[in-house]
C-alpha positions as CSV (number, residue, x, y, z in Angstrom):
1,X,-117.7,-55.9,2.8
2,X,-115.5,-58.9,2.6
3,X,-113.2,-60.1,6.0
4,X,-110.4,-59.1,4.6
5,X,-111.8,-55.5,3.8
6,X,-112.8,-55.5,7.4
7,X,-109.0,-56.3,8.7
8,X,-107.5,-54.2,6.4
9,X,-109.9,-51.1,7.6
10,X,-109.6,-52.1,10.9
11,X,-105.2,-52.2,10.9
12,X,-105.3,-49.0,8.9
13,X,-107.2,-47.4,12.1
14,X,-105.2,-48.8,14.4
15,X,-102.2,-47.6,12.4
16,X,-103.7,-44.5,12.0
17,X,-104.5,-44.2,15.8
18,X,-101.0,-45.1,17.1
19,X,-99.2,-42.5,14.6
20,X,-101.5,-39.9,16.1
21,X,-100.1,-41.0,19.6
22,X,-96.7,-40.9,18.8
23,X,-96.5,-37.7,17.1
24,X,-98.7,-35.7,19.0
25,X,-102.1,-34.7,17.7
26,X,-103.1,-31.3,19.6
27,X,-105.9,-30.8,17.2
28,X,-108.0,-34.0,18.6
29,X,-110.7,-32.6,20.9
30,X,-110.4,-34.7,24.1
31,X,-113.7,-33.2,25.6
32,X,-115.8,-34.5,22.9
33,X,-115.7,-38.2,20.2
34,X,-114.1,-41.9,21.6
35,X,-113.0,-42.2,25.1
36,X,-111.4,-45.2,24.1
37,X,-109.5,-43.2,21.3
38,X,-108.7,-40.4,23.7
39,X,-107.4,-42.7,26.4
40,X,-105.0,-44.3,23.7
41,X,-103.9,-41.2,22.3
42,X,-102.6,-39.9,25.7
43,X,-101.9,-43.2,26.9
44,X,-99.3,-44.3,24.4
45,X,-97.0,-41.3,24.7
46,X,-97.4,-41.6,28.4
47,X,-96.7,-45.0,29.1
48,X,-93.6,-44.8,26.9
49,X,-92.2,-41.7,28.5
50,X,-93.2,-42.9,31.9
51,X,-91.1,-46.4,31.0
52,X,-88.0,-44.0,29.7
53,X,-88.2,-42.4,33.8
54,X,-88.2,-46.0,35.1
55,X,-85.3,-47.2,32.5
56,X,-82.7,-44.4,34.3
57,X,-82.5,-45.8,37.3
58,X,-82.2,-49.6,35.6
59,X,-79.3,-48.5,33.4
60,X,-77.5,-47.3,36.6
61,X,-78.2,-50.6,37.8
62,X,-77.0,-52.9,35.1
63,X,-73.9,-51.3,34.8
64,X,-72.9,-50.6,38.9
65,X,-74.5,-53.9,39.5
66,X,-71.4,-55.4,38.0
67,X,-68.5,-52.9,39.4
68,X,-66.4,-54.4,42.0
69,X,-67.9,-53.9,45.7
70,X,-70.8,-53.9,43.6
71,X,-73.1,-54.7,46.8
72,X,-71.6,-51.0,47.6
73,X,-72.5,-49.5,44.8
74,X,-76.2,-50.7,44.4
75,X,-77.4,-49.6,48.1
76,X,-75.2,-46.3,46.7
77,X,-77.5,-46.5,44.4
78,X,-81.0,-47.4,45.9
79,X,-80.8,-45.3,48.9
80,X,-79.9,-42.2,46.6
81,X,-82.8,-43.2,44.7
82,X,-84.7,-43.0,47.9
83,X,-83.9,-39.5,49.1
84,X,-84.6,-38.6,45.9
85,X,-88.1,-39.8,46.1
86,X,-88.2,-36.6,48.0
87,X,-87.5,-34.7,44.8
88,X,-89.7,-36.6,43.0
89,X,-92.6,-35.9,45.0
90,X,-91.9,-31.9,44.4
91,X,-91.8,-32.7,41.3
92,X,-94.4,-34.7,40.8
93,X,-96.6,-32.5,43.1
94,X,-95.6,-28.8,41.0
95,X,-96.3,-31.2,37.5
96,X,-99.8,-32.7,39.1
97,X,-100.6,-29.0,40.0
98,X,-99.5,-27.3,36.5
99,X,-101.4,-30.7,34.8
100,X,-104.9,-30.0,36.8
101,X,-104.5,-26.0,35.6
102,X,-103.1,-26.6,32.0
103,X,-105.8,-28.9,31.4
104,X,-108.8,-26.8,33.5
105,X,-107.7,-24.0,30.7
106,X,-107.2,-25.7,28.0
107,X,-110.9,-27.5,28.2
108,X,-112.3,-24.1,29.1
109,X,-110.7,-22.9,25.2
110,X,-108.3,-20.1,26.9
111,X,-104.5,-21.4,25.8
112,X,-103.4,-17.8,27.0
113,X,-104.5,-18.7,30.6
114,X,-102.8,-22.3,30.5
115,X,-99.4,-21.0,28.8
116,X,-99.3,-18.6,31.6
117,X,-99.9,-20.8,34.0
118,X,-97.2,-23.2,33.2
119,X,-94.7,-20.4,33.4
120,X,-95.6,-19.8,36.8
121,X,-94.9,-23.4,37.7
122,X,-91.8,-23.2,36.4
123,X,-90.8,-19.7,38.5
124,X,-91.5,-22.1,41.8
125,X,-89.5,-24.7,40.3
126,X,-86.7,-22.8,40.4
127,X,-87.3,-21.3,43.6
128,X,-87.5,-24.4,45.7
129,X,-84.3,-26.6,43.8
130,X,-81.8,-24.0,44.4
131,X,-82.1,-24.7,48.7
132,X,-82.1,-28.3,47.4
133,X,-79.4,-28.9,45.3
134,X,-76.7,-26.9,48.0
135,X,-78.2,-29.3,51.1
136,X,-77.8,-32.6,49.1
137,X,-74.7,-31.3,48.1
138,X,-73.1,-30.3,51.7
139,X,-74.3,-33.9,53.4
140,X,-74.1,-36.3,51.0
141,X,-72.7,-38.2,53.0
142,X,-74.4,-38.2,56.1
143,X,-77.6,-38.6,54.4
144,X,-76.5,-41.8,53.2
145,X,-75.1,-43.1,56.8
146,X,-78.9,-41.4,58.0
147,X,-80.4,-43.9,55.4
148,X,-78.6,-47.2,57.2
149,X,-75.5,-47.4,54.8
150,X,-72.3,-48.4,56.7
151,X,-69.6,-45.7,56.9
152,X,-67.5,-47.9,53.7
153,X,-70.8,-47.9,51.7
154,X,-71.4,-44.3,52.2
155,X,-67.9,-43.0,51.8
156,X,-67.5,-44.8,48.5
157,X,-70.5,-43.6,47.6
158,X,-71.3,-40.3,48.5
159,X,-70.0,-38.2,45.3
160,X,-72.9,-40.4,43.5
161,X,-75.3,-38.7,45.7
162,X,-73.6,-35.7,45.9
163,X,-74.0,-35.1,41.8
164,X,-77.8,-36.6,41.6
165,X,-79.2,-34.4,44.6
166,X,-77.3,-31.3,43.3
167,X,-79.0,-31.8,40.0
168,X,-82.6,-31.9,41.8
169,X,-83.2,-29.1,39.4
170,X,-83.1,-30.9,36.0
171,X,-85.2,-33.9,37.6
172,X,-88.0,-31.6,38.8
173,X,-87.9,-29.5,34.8
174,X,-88.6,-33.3,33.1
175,X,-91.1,-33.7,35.3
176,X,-92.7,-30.6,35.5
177,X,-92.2,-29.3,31.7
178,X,-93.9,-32.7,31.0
179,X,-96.7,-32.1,33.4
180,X,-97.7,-28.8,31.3
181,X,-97.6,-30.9,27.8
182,X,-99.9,-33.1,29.4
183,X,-102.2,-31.1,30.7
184,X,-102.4,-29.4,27.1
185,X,-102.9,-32.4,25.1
186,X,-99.6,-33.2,23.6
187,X,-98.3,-36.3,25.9
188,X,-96.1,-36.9,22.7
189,X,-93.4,-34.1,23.4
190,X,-93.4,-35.6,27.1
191,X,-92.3,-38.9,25.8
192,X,-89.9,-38.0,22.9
193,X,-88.1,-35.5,25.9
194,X,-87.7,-39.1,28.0
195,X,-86.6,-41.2,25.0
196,X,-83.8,-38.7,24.4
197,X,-82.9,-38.2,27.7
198,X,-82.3,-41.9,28.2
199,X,-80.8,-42.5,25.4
200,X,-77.9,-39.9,25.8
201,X,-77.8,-41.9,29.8
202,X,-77.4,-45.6,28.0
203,X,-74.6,-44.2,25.5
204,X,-73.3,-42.3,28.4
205,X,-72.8,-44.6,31.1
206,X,-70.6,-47.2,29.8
207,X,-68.2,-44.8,28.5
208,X,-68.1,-42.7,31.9
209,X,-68.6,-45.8,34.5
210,X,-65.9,-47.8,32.1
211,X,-63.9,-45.4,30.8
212,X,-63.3,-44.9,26.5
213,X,-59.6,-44.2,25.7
214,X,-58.7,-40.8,26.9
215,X,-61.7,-40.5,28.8
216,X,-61.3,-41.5,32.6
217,X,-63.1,-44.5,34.4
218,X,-65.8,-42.4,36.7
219,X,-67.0,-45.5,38.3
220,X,-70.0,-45.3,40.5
221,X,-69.8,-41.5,39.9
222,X,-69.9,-42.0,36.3
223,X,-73.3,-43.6,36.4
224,X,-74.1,-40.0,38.2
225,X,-72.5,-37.6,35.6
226,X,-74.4,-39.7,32.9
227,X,-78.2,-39.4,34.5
228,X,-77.6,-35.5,35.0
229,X,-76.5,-34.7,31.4
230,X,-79.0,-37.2,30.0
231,X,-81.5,-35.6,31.6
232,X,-80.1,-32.5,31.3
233,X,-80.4,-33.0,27.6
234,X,-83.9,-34.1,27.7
235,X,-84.9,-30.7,29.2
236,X,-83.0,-28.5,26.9
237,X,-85.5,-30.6,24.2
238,X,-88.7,-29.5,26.1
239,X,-87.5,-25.6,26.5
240,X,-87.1,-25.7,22.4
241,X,-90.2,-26.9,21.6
242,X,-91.9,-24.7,25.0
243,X,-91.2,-21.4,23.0
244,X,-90.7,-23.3,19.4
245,X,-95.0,-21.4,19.0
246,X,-96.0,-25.0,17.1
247,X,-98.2,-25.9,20.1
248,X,-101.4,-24.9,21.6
249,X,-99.8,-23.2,24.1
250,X,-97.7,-20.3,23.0
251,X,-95.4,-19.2,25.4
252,X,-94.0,-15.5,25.8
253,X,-91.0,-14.2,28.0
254,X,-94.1,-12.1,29.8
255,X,-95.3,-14.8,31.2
256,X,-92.2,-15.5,33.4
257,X,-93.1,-12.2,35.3
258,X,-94.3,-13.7,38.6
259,X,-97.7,-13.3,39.1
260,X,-98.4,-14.1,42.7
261,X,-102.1,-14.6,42.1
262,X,-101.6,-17.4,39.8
263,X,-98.6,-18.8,41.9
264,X,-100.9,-18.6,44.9
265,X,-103.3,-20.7,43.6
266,X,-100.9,-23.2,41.9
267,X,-99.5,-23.9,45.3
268,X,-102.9,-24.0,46.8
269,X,-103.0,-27.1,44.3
270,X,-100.0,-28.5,44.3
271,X,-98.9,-28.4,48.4
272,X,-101.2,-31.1,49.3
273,X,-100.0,-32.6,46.0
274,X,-96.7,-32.3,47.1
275,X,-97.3,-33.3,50.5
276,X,-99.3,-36.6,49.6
277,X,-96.3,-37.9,47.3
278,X,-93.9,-36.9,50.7
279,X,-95.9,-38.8,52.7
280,X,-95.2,-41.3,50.3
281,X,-91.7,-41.1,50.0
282,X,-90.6,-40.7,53.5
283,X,-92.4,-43.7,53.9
284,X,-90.2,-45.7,51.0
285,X,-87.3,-43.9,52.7
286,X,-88.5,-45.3,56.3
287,X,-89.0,-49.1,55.0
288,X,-85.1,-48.8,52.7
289,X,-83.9,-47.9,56.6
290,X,-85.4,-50.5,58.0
291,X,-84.9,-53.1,55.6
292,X,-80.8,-51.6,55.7
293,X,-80.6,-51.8,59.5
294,X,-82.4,-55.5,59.9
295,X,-81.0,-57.0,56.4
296,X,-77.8,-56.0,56.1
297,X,-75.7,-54.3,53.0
298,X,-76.5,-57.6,50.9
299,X,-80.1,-57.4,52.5
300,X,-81.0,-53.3,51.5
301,X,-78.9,-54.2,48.2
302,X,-81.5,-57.1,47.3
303,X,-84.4,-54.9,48.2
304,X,-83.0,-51.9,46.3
305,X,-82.8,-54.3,43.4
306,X,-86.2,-55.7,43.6
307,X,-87.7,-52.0,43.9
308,X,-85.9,-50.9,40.8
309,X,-87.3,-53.4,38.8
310,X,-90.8,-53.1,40.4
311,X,-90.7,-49.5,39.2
312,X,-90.0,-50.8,36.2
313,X,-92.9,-52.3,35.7
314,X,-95.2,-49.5,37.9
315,X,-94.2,-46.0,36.0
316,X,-95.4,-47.3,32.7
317,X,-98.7,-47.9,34.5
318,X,-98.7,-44.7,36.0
319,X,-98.0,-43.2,33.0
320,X,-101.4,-45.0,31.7
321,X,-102.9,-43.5,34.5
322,X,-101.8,-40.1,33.9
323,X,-104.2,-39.9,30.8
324,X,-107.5,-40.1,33.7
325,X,-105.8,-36.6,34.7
326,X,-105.8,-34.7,31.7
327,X,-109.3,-35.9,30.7
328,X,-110.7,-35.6,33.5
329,X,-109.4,-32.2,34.3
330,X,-110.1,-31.1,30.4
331,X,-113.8,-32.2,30.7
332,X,-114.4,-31.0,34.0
333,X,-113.4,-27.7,32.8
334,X,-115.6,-28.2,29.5
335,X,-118.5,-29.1,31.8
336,X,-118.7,-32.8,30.4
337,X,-118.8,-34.8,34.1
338,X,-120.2,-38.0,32.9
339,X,-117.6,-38.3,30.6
340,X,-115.0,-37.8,32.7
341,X,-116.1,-40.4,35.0
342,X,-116.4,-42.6,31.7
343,X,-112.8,-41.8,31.2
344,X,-111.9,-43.0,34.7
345,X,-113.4,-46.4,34.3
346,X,-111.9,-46.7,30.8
347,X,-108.5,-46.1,31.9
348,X,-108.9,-47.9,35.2
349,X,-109.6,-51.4,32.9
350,X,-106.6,-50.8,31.0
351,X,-104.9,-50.4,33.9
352,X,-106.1,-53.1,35.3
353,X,-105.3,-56.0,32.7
354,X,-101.1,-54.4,32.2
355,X,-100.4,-54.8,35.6
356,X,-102.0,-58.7,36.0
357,X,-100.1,-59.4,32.9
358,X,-97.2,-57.7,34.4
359,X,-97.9,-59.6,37.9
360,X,-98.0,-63.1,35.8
361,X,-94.5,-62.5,34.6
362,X,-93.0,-61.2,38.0
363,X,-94.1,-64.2,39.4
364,X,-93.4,-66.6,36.9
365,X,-89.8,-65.3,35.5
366,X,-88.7,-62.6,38.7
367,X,-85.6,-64.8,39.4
368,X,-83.8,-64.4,35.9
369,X,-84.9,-60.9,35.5
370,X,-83.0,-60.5,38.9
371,X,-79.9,-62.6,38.0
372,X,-79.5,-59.7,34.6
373,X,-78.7,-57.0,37.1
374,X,-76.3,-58.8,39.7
375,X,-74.1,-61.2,40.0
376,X,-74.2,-61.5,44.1
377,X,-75.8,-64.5,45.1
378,X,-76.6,-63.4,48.1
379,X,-78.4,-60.4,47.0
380,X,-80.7,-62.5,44.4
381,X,-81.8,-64.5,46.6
382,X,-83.2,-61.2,48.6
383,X,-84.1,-59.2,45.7
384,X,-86.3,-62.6,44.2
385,X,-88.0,-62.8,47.1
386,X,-89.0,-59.0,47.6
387,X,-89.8,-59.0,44.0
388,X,-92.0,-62.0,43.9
389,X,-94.0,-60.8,47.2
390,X,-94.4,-56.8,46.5
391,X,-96.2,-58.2,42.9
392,X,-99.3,-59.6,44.6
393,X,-100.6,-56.5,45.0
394,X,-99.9,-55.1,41.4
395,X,-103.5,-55.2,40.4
396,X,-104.5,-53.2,43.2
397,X,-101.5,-50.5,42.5
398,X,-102.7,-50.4,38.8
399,X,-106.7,-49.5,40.1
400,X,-105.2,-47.0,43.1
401,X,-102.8,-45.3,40.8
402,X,-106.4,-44.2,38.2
403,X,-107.9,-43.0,41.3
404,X,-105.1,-40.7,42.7
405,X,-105.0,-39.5,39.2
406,X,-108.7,-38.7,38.9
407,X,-108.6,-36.8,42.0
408,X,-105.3,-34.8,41.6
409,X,-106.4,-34.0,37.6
410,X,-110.2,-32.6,39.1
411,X,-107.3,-30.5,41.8
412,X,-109.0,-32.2,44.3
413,X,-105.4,-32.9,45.4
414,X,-106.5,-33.5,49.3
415,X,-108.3,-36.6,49.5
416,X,-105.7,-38.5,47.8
417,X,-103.5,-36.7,50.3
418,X,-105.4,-37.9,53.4
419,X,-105.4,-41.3,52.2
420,X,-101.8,-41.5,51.9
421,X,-101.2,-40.4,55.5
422,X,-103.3,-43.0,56.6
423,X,-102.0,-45.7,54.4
424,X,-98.3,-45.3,54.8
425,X,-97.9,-43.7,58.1
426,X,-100.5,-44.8,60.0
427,X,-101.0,-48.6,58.3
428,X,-97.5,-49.5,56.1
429,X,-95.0,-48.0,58.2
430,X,-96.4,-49.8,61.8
431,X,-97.0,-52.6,59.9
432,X,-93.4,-53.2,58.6
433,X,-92.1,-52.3,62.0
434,X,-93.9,-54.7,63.7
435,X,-93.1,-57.7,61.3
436,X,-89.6,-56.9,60.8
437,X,-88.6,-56.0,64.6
438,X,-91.1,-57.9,66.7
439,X,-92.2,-60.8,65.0
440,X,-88.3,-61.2,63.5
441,X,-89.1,-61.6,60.1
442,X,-86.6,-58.7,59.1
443,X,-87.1,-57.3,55.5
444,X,-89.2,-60.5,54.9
445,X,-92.0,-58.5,57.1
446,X,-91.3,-55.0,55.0
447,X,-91.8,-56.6,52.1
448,X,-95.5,-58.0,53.2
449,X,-96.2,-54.7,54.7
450,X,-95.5,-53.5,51.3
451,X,-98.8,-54.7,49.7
452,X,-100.8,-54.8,52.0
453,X,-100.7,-50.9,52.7
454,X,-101.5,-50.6,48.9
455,X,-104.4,-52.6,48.9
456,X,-106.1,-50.5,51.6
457,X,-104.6,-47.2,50.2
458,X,-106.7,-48.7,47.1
459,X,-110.3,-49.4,48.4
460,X,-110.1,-46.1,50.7
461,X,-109.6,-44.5,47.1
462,X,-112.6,-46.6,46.1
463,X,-114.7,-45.0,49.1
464,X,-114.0,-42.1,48.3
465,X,-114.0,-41.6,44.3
466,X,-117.8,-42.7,45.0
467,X,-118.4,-39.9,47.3
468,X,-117.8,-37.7,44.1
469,X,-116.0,-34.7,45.6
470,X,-113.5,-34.6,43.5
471,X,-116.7,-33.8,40.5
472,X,-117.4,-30.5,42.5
473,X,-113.8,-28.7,43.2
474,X,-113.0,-25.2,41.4
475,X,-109.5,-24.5,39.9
């Protein structure tokens, strides 16, 4: 066989591979052949839909990034984003939980089992958003003030918050509806629901920040109204192809009758889900107070900036990681545990080299990727340096992510719950505090807190993946 042969076989299996990705193979067995293959197949879909979640909150701050008051309007912005981290973890916590089950089912060969179950998911969903959406709704406002935003940056911003928490319901549907595609297989509807979605928000929020001849300039609530009918858009795409019966799962109206014995034990999964990616948030929310109350409106501005683009760069890894869940939930279930450790190691060196590369150019080019998104001096300068600091740890966020994600997908969603307490509220948070307030480095301190925490959230997960509990739980 001559080179050429060999590059033109080896291009045509790439080519081959990436199509699969993108359009969603179900019929590739991801209990059984390549764990290289199976990692790419999920991995694609997922680190392009995961890069669509991050890209929403980006878009909103291009375009209010350059509004007058803009300063206002990008803490509006950040802290909203930081209350709804809240959201995100129930979201993130139901999806982890119908993920783990989907999958459990789906590698035992019973789609019946996994359709119902990610009916039942969707029941709770709907439960806990409707409390919610009213709350954020009511205080808006003071949630804002509660966050560290002066009374002008929360009273011209408050309407923004107002419409984004009041939609909680259509955030936690795109993540959840996506956790059950996952968990089946098809990562590819997951990512074309996110691609829509965001492209409906970048048409959208021009024309509604801006105004478009007889349609009004929204403003900072414009950037709102765009997100919730992007996204509301990108769910109405996953309902029609939940009951479109060209997927594994094949869903019936039945299966929305509440059955308490499978909602039981999808709670049993996802609280400590839930309550790990809480822990989480309230401590994100506890670090934007801090860095609002020693910083400054330009300070929590700079830092709201720098986050954004960090989670940028972090989803689409977190997306990678999400393919350790699904295999290691579908092989676990199919009885295969030495290749779901395989999988772990495969996706964790993936992993691994996208966030160094991404930590090279965050280092190296952070400053004009920060001077795109504002045009305040004083909040570059802020957001450059929290950017350039919170990126040393990025290899160790890539390797902690995996882990959390081997845990949660085996529903051995405790440990990774445990670890997080310690980590944020026990290590990070003190840690912040004491470098910001008594050693007066202000948000210069949070932002070294920042990495640190991760690195020791990261070898704890270490610890413990070795321990192999997570091998042994029953879903």
């Amino acid at each position: 066989m001559t080179e050429t042969t060999i590059k033109r076989s080896l291009f045509s299996k790439i080519f081959t591979t990436l199509t699969q990705a993108l359009k969603g193979d179900e019929s590739f067995d991801y209990t059984a052949g390549s764990i290289k293959k199976a990692v790419i197949l999920l991995a694609i879909p997922m680190v392009l839909e995961m890069m669509m979640e991050s890209v929403f909150a980006l878009v909103d701050l291009y375009f209010v990034g350059h509004l007058e008051h803009s300063s206002f309007a990008i803490q509006t912005v950040g802290l909203t984003e930081s209350v709804l981290t809240i959201i995100y973890s129930l979201a993130i916590g139901m999806s982890m939980a119908a993920t783990a089950v989907v999958a459990r089912r789906i590698g035992e060969k019973d789609p019946v089992a996994a359709a119902k179950a990610g009916m039942q998911s969707i029941i709770i969903a709907f439960a806990v958003n409707s409390v919610m959406s009213i709350f954020g709704v009511i205080y808006a406002k003071d949630i804002l003030m509660l966050m560290g935003a002066s009374a002008d940056a929360a009273e011209h911003g408050y309407r923004f918050t107002q419409i984004m928490i009041g939609s909680s319901l259509c955030i936690m549907l795109l993540f959840l509806i996506n956790g059950i595609f996952r968990g089946a297989g098809n990562a590819a509807i997951a990512m074309k629901s996110l691609w829509l979605a965001n492209i409906c928000n970048i048409i959208l929020c021009p024309i509604l920040i801006n105004g478009l001849g007889p349609i009004p300039a929204f403003g900072l609530t414009g950037a709102a109204l765009a997100t919730t009918l992007g996204r509301s858009i990108g769910v109405l795409y996953q309902v029609y192809h939940l009951f479109s019966g060209n997927n594994v799962l094949k869903i019936k109206i039945a299966y929305f009758a509440p059955d308490f014995n499978q909602i039981k034990a999808l709670v049993k999964i996802a609280a400590p889900g839930i309550l790990q990616f809480v822990i989480a948030s309230c401590s994100w929310i506890f670090l934007a107070q801090l860095v609002a109350t020693t910083g400054g409106d330009h300070g929590s501005a700079g830092y709201q900036t720098a986050l954004r683009i960090m989670m940028f760069f972090i989803l689409p890894a977190w997306g990678l990681s999400n393919a350790a869940a699904t295999l290691v939930g579908q092989n676990l279930g199919a009885k295969q545990i030495e290749r779901a450790e395989k999988s772990v190691f495969t996706t964790a060196k993936y992993n691994v080299i996208f966030m160094a590369t991404i930590m090279v150019i965050t280092l190296c080019f952070g400053k004009y990727i920060i001077s795109f998104f504002t045009n305040d001096e004083m909040v570059r300068t802020v957001a450059v340096e929290a950017l350039q600091i919170m990126s040393v740890g990025f290899i160790f966020y890539g390797i902690g992510m995996v882990l959390i994600n081997t845990f949660n997908g085996a529903g051995d969603t405790w440990t990774p719950t445990g670890i997080n307490f310690f980590g944020f509220w026990l290590f990070q948070i003190p840690l912040a505090y004491v470098l910001a307030k008594h050693f007066n480095m202000g948000p210069t301190g949070v932002f070294i807190a920042i990495p640190v925490a991760e690195t020791a959230i990261t070898l704890a997960g270490i610890f413990f993946y070795k321990r192999g509990k997570w091998k042994r739980i029953q879903v």
